[in-house]
C-alpha positions as CSV (number, residue, x, y, z in Angstrom):
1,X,0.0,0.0,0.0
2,X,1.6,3.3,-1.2
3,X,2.2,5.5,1.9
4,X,-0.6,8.7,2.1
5,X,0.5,11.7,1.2
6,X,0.7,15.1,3.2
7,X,-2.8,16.5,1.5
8,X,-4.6,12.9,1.8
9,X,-3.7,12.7,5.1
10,X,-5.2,15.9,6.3
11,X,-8.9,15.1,4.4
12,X,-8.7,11.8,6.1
13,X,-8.3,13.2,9.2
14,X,-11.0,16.5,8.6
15,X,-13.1,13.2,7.7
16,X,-12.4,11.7,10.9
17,X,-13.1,14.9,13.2
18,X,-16.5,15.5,11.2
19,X,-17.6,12.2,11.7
20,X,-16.4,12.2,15.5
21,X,-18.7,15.1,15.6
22,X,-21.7,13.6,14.4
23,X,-20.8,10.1,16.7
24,X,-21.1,13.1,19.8
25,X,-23.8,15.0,18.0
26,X,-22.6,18.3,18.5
27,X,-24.6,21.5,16.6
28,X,-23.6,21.4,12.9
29,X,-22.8,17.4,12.7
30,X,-25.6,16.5,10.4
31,X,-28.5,17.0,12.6
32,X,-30.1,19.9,11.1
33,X,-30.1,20.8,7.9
34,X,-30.8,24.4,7.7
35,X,-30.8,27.7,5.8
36,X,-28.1,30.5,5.7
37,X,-28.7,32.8,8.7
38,X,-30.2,29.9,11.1
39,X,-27.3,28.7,13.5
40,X,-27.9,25.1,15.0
41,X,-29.4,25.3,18.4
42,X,-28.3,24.5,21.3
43,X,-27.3,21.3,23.0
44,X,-27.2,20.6,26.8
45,X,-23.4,19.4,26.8
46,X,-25.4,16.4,28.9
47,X,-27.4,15.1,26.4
48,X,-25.6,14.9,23.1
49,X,-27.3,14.0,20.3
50,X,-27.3,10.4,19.1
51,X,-29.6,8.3,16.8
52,X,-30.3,5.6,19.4
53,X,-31.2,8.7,21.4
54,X,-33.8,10.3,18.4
55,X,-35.1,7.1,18.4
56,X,-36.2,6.4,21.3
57,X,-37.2,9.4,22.3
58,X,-40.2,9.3,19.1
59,X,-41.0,5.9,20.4
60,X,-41.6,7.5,24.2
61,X,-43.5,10.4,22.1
62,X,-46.0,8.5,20.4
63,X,-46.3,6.0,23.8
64,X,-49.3,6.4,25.6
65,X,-47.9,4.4,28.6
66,X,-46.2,7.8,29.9
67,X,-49.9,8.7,31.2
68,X,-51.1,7.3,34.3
69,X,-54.4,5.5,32.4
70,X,-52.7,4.9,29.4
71,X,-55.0,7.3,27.3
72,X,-52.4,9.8,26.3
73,X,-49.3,10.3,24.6
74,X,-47.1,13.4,23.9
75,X,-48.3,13.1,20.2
76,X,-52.2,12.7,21.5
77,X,-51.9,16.6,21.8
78,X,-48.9,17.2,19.8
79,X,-50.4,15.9,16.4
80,X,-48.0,16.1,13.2
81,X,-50.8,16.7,11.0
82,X,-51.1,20.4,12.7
83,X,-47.6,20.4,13.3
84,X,-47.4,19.3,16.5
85,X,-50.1,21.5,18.1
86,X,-53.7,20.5,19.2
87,X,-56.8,21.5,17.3
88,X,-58.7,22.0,20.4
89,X,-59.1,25.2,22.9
90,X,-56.9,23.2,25.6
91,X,-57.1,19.6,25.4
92,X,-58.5,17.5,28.8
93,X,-55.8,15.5,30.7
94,X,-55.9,11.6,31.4
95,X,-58.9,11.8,34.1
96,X,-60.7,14.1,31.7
97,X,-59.4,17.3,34.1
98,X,-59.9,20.9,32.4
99,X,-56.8,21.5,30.3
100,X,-55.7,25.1,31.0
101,X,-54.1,26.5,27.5
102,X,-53.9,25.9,24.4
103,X,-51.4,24.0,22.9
104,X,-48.6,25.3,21.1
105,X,-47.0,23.9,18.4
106,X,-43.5,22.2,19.0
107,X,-42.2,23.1,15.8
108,X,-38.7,24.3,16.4
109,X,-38.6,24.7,20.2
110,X,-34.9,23.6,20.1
111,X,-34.6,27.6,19.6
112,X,-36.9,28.7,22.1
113,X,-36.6,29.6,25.9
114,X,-38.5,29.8,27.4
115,X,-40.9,26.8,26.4
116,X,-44.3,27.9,28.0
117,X,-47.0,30.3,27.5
118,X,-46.3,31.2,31.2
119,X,-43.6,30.2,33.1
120,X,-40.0,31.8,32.6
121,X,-38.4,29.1,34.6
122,X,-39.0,26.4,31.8
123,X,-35.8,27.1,29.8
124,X,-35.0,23.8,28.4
125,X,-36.8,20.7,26.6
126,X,-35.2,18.4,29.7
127,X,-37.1,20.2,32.3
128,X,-40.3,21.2,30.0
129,X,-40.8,17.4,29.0
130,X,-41.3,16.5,32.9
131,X,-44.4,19.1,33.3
132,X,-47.1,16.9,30.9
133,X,-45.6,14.1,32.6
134,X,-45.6,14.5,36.3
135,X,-47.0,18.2,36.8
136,X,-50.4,18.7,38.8
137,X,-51.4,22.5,37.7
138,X,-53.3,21.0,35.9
139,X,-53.0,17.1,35.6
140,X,-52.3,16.3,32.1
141,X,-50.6,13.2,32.1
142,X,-51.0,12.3,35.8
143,X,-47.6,10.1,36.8
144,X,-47.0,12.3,39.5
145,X,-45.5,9.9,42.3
146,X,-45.6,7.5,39.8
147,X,-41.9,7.5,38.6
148,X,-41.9,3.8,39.3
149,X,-44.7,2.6,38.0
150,X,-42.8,4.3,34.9
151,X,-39.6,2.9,34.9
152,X,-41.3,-0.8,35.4
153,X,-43.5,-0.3,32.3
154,X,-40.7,0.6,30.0
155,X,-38.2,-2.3,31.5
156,X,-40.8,-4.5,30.6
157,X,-40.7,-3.9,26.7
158,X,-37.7,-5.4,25.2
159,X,-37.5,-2.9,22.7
160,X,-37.2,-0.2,24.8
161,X,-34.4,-1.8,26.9
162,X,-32.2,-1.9,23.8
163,X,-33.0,1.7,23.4
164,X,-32.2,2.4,26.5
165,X,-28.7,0.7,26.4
166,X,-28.1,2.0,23.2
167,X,-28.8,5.9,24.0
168,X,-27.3,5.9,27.5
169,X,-24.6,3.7,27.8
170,X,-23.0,6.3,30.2
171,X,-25.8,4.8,32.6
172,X,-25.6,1.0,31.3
173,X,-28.6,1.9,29.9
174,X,-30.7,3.0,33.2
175,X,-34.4,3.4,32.6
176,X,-36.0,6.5,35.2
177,X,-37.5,9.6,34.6
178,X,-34.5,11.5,34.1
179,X,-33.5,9.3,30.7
180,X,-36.9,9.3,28.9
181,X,-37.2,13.4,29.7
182,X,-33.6,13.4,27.7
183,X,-34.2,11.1,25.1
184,X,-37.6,12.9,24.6
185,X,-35.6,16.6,24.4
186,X,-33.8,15.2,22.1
187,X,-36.4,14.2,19.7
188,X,-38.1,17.4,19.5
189,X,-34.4,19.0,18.5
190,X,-35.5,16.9,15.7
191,X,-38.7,18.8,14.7
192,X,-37.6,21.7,12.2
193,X,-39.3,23.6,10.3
194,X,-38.1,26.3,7.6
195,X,-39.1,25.1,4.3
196,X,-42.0,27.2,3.9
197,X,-42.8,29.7,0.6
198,X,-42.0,32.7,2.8
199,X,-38.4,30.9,3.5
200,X,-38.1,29.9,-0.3
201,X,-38.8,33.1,-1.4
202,X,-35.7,34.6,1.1
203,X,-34.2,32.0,-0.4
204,X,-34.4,33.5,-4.1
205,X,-37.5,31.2,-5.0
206,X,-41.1,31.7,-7.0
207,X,-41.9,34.7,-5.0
208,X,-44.6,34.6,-2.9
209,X,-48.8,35.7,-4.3
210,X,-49.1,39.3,-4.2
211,X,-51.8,39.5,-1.5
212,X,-49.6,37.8,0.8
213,X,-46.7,40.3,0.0
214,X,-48.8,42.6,0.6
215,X,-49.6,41.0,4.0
216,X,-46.0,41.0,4.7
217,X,-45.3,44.8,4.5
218,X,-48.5,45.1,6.8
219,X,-46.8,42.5,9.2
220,X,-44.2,45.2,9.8
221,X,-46.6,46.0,12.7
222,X,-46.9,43.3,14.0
223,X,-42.9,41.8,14.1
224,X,-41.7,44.0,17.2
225,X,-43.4,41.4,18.8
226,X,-43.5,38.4,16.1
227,X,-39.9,39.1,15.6
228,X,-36.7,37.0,14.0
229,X,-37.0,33.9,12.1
230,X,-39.2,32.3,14.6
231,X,-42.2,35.3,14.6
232,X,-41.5,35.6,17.9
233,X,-39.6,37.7,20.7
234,X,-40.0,35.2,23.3
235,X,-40.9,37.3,26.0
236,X,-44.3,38.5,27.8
237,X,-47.1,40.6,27.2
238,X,-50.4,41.8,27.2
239,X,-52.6,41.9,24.6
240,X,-54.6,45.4,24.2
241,X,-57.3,45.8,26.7
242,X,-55.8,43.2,29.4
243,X,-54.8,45.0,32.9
244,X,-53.1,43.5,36.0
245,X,-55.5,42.0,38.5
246,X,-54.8,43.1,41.8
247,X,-56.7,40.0,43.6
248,X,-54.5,37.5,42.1
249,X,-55.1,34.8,44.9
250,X,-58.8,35.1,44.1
251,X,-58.1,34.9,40.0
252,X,-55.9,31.6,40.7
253,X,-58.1,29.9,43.1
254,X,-61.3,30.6,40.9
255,X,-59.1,28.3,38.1
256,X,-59.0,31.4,35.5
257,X,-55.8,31.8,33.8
258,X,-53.7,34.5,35.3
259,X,-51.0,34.0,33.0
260,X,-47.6,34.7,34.0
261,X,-48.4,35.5,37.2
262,X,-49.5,31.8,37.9
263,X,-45.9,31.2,37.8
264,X,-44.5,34.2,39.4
265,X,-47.3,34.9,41.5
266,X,-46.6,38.6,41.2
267,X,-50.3,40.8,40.4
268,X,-48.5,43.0,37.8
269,X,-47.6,40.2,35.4
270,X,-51.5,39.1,35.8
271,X,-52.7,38.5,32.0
272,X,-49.1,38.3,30.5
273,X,-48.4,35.4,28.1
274,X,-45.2,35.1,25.9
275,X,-45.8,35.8,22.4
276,X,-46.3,32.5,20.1
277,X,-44.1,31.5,16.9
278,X,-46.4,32.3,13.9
279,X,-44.8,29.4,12.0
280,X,-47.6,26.8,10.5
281,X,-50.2,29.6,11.8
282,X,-52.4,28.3,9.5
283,X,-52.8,25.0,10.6
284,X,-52.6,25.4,14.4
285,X,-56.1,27.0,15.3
286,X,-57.6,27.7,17.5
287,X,-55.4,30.7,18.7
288,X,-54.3,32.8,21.3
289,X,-53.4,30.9,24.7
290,X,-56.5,29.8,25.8
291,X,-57.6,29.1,22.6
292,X,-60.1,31.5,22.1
293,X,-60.1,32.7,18.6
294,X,-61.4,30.6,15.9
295,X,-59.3,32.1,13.6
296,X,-56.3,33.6,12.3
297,X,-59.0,36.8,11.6
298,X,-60.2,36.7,15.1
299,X,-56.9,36.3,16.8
300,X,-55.8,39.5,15.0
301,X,-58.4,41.9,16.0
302,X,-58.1,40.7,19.5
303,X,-54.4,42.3,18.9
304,X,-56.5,45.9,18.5
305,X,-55.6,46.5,15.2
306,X,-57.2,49.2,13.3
307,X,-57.1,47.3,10.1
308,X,-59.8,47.0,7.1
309,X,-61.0,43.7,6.2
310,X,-59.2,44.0,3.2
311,X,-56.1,44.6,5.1
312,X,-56.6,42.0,7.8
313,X,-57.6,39.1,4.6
314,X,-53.9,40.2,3.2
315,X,-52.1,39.6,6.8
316,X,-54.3,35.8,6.6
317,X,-52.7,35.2,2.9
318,X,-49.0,36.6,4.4
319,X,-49.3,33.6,7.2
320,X,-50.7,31.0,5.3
321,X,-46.9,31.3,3.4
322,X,-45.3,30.2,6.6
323,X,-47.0,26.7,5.8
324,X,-44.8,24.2,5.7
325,X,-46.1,20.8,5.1
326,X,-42.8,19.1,5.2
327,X,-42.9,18.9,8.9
328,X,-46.4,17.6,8.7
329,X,-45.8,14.3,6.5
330,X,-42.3,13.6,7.4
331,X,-42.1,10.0,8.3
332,X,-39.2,10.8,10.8
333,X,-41.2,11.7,13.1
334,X,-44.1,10.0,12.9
335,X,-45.7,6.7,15.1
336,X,-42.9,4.0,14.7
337,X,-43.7,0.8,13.5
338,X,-43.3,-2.4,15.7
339,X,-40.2,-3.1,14.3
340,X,-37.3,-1.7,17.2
341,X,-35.6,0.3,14.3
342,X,-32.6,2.5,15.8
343,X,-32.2,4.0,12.2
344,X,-33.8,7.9,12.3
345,X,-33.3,8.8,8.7
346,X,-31.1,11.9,10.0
């Protein structure tokens, strides 16, 4: 074998780095494929991407033994079809309790912190996952207490023992709450969406109708708030008309929402809520956080806009370009079949 040369030996060994980085799954190893302006996000340095990882995590999304009952699922209210959002004002939890909020949409929450309509303390997908899970205000899944029971349902399927072994092998494979809440962070990393018109267009494709152009110089008014390449700011407000309740005690204990300050439990942040991502707008009704608007028309003239219907139809046709349907049919990250496939297509 003829000895490599100087120039060989350096590819061979930029070869070996890149695919060293995608083995540890650090930000730019393969994992996202993304367009110019739209850095990777981050990574906890604990939980490193891996494909085992990706694919167990979708297997513990779309498994309905992470609810006390077995009735829901992470994918029960975070449906592909609407890219990953509900359909419904705030979906019931696993003993049929009141939901409080609507639903948000997952798309691209490995960019977003916080996670939550209300509560600045959820700052990353590790910590958010355990709320539907174990939280109690309200129940939604209802395994509070029940980390247990949880660990000994999962230990039981074959399947997700491999899994396990193969996405933490730091732990020999442990099964507990902690692993499943990484495994399902690092899932939704997975679930990207920027192939829309609108980002085709940027992208020096068919330009978009010219109603919806139109839309977007109207839009100006709206993106100190729907801001960045996310149509959101990530931070809290009020919409028009909404004041600070000084009885806060009395708001919470009557179950109404009292947004932010639920968390905070401060009056003057009574009736904040951090401003959604308009991405997939179009297929994520109902609106607002409680779900109160029907549509994308309603949930803008609850924003006080003094806008003619003319004007408001050409803000509709500007979101409906932020569509995309990519998300919606990939099979990535859809149910998983029976087979105990590690492969993720990433």
């Amino acid at each position: 074998m003829k000895p490599m040369g100087k120039r060989a030996l350096a590819l061979a060994v930029l070869m070996l780095a890149a695919s060293g980085a995608l083995a540890q799954g650090r930000p730019g190893a393969g994992w996202w494929q993304l367009p110019a302006g739209i850095a990777p996000p981050p990574v906890p340095p604990g939980n490193a991407m891996s494909a085992a990882k990706v694919a167990l995590g979708r297997r513990l999304f779309h498994d309905a033994d992470l609810s006390i009952n077995g009735t829901l699922s992470c994918a029960t209210c975070h449906d592909q079809r609407r890219a990953f959002s509900d359909g419904v004002r705030a979906h019931p939890g696993a003993h049929g309790e009141p939901g409080l909020r609507n639903v948000p949409s997952l798309v691209n929450v490995a960019w977003f912190t916080p996670l939550t309509w209300g509560d600045p303390a959820q700052t990353t997908l590790e910590r958010q996952a355990l709320v539907p899970i174990t939280g109690d205000d309200p129940i939604e899944m209802g395994m509070k207490g029940q980390e247990a029971e949880l660990a000994r349902r999962l230990s039981g399927n074959p399947c997700y023992r491999k899994l396990f072994r193969k996405a933490f092998p730091e732990t020999r494979g442990r099964i507990d709450l902690a692993s499943v809440s990484r495994a399902l962070a690092a899932f939704e990393r997975t679930l990207v969406s920027y192939d829309t018109p609108w980002d085709r267009a940027r992208a020096g494709g068919d330009p978009l109708p010219e109603a919806a152009r139109r839309g977007e110089a109207a839009f100006a008014q709206c993106a100190g708030c729907h801001a960045g390449p996310n149509f959101t700011d990530l931070r809290f407000h009020r919409l028009p008309g909404g004041a600070a309740d000084a009885d806060l005690d009395s708001v919470i204990d009557s179950g109404r929402d009292a947004g932010l300050a639920r968390a905070t439990r401060r009056a003057e942040d009574a009736g904040m809520i951090r401003t959604p991502s308009l991405r997939n707008a179009a297929i994520t009704a109902p609106y607002l956080h409680d779900g109160s608007a029907p549509t994308l028309e309603a949930a803008i003239a609850r924003h006080g806009l003094a806008l003619s219907p003319a004007r408001t139809a050409e803000l509709v046709a500007f979101m409906g370009e932020l569509t995309d349907r990519t998300i919606t049919t990939d099979p990535r990250h859809a149910r998983p079949g029976a087979r105990c496939d590690i492969a993720s297509g990433y």
